[in-house]
C-alpha positions in Angstrom: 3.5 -8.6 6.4 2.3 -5.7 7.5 2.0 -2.0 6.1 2.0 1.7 5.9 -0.4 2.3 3.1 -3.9 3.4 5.1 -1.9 5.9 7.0 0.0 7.1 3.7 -3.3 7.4 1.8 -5.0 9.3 4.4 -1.9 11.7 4.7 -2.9 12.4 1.3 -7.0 12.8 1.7 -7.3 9.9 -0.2 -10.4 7.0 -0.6 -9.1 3.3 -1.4 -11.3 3.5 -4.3 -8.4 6.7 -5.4 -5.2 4.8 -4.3 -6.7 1.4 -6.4 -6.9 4.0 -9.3 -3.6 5.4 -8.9 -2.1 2.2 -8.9 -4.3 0.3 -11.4 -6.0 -2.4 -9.3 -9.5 -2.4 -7.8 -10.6 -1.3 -4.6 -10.8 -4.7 -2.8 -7.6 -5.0 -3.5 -6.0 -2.0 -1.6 -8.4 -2.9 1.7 -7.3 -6.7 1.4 -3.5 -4.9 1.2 -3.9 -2.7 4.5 -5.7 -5.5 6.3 -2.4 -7.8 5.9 -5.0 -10.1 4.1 -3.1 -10.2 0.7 0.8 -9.1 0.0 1.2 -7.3 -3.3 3.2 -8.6 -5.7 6.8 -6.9 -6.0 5.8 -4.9 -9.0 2.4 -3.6 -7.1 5.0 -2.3 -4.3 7.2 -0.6 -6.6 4.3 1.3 -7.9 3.4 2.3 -4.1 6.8 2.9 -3.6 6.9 5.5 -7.0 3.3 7.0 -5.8 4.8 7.6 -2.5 8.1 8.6 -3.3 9.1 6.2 -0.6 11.6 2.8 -0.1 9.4 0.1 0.0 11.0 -1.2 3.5 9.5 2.2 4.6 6.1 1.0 3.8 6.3 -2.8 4.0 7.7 -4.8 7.1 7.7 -7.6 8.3 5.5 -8.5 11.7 8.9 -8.9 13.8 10.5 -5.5 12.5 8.5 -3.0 14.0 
Protein backbone atom coordinates (compact mmCIF):
# COMPACT_ATOMS: atom_id res chain seq x y z
CA UNK A 1 0.00 0.00 0.00
CA UNK A 2 1.34 3.01 -0.59
CA UNK A 3 0.67 6.71 0.94
CA UNK A 4 0.32 10.34 1.20
CA UNK A 5 1.49 10.99 4.62
CA UNK A 6 5.35 12.50 4.12
CA UNK A 7 3.92 14.88 1.59
CA UNK A 8 0.84 15.80 4.01
CA UNK A 9 3.22 16.26 7.04
CA UNK A 10 5.58 18.44 5.29
CA UNK A 11 2.52 20.59 3.87
CA UNK A 12 2.22 21.19 7.45
CA UNK A 13 6.08 21.87 8.55
CA UNK A 14 6.03 18.93 10.42
CA UNK A 15 8.98 16.33 11.84
CA UNK A 16 7.90 12.49 11.98
CA UNK A 17 8.89 12.64 15.49
CA UNK A 18 5.41 15.54 15.58
CA UNK A 19 3.06 13.50 13.38
CA UNK A 20 4.04 10.11 15.78
CA UNK A 21 2.98 12.57 18.59
CA UNK A 22 -0.14 13.75 17.10
CA UNK A 23 -1.24 10.44 16.45
CA UNK A 24 0.09 8.60 19.59
CA UNK A 25 2.67 6.12 18.17
CA UNK A 26 6.54 6.45 18.01
CA UNK A 27 8.60 7.88 15.42
CA UNK A 28 9.72 4.61 13.77
CA UNK A 29 6.51 3.97 13.24
CA UNK A 30 5.43 6.94 10.96
CA UNK A 31 8.92 6.39 8.72
CA UNK A 32 8.09 2.55 8.59
CA UNK A 33 4.40 3.99 7.40
CA UNK A 34 5.71 6.33 4.55
CA UNK A 35 8.30 3.80 3.39
CA UNK A 36 5.30 1.27 2.61
CA UNK A 37 7.21 -0.95 5.15
CA UNK A 38 4.30 -1.35 7.62
CA UNK A 39 0.31 -0.56 6.93
CA UNK A 40 -1.38 1.03 9.86
CA UNK A 41 -4.03 -0.59 11.33
CA UNK A 42 -7.63 0.78 10.36
CA UNK A 43 -7.90 2.73 13.61
CA UNK A 44 -4.26 4.41 13.06
CA UNK A 45 -5.79 5.60 9.57
CA UNK A 46 -8.78 7.03 10.92
CA UNK A 47 -6.70 9.11 13.24
CA UNK A 48 -4.65 10.33 9.99
CA UNK A 49 -7.63 10.69 8.35
CA UNK A 50 -9.22 13.12 11.54
CA UNK A 51 -5.56 14.90 11.75
CA UNK A 52 -5.88 15.54 8.11
CA UNK A 53 -9.33 16.21 7.71
CA UNK A 54 -9.02 13.94 4.76
CA UNK A 55 -10.89 10.41 3.33
CA UNK A 56 -8.56 7.87 4.01
CA UNK A 57 -8.61 6.61 0.10
CA UNK A 58 -7.15 10.20 -0.29
CA UNK A 59 -4.21 9.19 1.66
CA UNK A 60 -4.00 5.46 1.35
CA UNK A 61 -3.94 3.50 -2.13
CA UNK A 62 -3.31 0.73 -3.34
CA UNK A 63 0.04 0.22 -5.73
CA UNK A 64 -2.34 -0.33 -8.93
CA UNK A 65 -4.58 2.89 -8.16
CA UNK A 66 -2.47 5.59 -8.79
Amino acid sequence: MRNRLKVLRAERDWTQADLADAVDVSRQTINAIEKGKFDPSLPLAFKFARLFNLPIEEMFFDEDDR
